[in-house]
C-alpha positions in Angstrom: -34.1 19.2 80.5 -37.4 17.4 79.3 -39.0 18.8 76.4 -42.9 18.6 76.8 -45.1 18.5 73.6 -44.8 22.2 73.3 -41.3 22.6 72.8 -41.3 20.6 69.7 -42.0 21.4 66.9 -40.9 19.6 62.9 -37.5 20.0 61.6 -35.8 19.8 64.8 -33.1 17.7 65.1 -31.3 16.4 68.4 -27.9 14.2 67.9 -26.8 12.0 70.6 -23.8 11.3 72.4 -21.3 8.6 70.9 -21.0 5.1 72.1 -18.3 2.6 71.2 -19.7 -0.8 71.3 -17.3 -3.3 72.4 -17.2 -7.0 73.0 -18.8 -7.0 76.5 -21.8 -5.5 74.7 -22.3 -8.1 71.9 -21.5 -11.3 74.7 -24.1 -9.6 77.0 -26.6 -9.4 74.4 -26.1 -12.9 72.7 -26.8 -14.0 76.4 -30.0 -12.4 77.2 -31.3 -12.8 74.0 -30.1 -16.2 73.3 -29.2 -15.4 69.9 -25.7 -16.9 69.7 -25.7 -16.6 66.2 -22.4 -17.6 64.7 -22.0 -14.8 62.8 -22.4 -12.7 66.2 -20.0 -14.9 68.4 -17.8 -16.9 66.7 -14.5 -15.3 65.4 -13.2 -17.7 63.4 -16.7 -18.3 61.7 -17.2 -14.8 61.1 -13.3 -15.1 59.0 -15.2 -16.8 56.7 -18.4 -14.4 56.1 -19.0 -11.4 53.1 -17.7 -9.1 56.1 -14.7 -11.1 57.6 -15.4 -10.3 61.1 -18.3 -10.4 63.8 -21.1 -8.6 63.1 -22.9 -7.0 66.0 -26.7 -7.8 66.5 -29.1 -5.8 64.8 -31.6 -5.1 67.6 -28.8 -4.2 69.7 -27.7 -1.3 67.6 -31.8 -0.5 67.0 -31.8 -1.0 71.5 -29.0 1.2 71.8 -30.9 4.5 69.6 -33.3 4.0 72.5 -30.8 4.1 75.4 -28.8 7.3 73.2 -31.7 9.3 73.1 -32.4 8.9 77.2 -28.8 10.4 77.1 -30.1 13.6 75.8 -32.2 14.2 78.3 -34.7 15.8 75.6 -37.6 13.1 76.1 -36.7 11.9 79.9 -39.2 13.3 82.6 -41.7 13.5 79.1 -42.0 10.3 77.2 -45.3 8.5 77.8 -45.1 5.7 76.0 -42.6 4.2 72.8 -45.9 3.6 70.1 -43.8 2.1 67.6 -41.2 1.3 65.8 -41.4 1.4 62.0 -40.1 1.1 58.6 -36.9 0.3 60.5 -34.3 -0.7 58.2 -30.7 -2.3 58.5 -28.6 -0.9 55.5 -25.3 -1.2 56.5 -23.3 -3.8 59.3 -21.9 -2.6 62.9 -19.1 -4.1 64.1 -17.5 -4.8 67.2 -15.3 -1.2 67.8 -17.6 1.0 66.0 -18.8 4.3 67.8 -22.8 4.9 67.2 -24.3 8.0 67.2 -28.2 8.7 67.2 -29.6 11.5 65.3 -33.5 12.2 66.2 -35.5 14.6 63.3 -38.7 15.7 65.1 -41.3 15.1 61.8 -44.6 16.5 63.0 -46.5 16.7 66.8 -50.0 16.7 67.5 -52.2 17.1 70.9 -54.5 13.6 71.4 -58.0 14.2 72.6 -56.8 14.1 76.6 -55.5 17.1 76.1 -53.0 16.0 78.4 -50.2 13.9 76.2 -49.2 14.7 72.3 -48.1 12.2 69.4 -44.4 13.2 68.3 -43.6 11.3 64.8 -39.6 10.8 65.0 -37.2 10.0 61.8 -34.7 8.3 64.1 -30.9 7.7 62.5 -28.1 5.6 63.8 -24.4 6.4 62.3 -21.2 5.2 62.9 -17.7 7.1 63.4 -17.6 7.3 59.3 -20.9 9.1 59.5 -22.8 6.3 57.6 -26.3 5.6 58.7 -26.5 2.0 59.1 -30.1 2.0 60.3 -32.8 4.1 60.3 -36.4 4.1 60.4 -39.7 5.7 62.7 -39.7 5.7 66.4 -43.1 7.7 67.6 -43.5 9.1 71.3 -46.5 9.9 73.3 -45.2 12.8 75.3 -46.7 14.7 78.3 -47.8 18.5 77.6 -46.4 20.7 79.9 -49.4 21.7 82.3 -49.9 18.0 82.5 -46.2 17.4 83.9 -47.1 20.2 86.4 -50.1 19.6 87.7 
């Protein structure tokens, strides 16, 4: 069920359901990205890194917080527009197996000058099965009010 601007409100938090990356992901994504990075795609190469193994993209783990929170349902039938992504940060690898959830901490909201649409300011979280947050940063949403939806 969408929430409109008017059921949030700061310090909510929604989590996300889990989603185990696997190799199809990381191939897919080297492809339509065209980052074949070595340290992404080649096993043997990735033997020889600080982490011993493939690494999964970045931006695929920062991609997939978008497609986790869809899964909620919370901003779907809502959402305006994505304004931004900020601060983001990487601080920890994911790797090929790991499960990624995405916790959303609603910050502050505020009604724009339509009247129609609200600015939602999001801490947004990603975590893997060990509960380690191995990126984080801002995602803000335009959402619809409510009447606005309706009418």
């Amino acid at each position: 069920m969408p929430h409109f601007l008017e059921d949030l409100e700061a310090g909510q938090t929604f989590v996300t359901p889990g989603r185990t990356i696997t190799e199809a992901d990381v191939v897919s994504f080297a492809s339509w990205t065209n980052d074949n990075n070595q340290v992404h795609t080649d096993a043997e190469f990735a033997k020889s890194t600080r982490y011993g193994r493939r690494v999964v993209h970045g931006l695929l783990g920062t991609s997939l917080c978008l497609g986790l929170i869809a899964r909620t349902g919370v901003f779907e039938g809502s959402a305006v527009a994505l304004l931004g992504i900020d601060g983001w940060s990487f601080s920890a690898p994911i790797f090929i197996g790991d499960t990624v959830t995405c916790t959303v901490e609603i910050l502050s909201t505020r009604l724009t000058s339509s009247g129609t649409t609200g600015i939602v300011e999001r801490a947004v979280s990603l975590r893997n099965q060990r509960g380690e947050v191995v990126q984080s940063g801002r995602m803000d949403l335009m959402v619809l009010t409510r009447d606005a939806a309706i009418g």
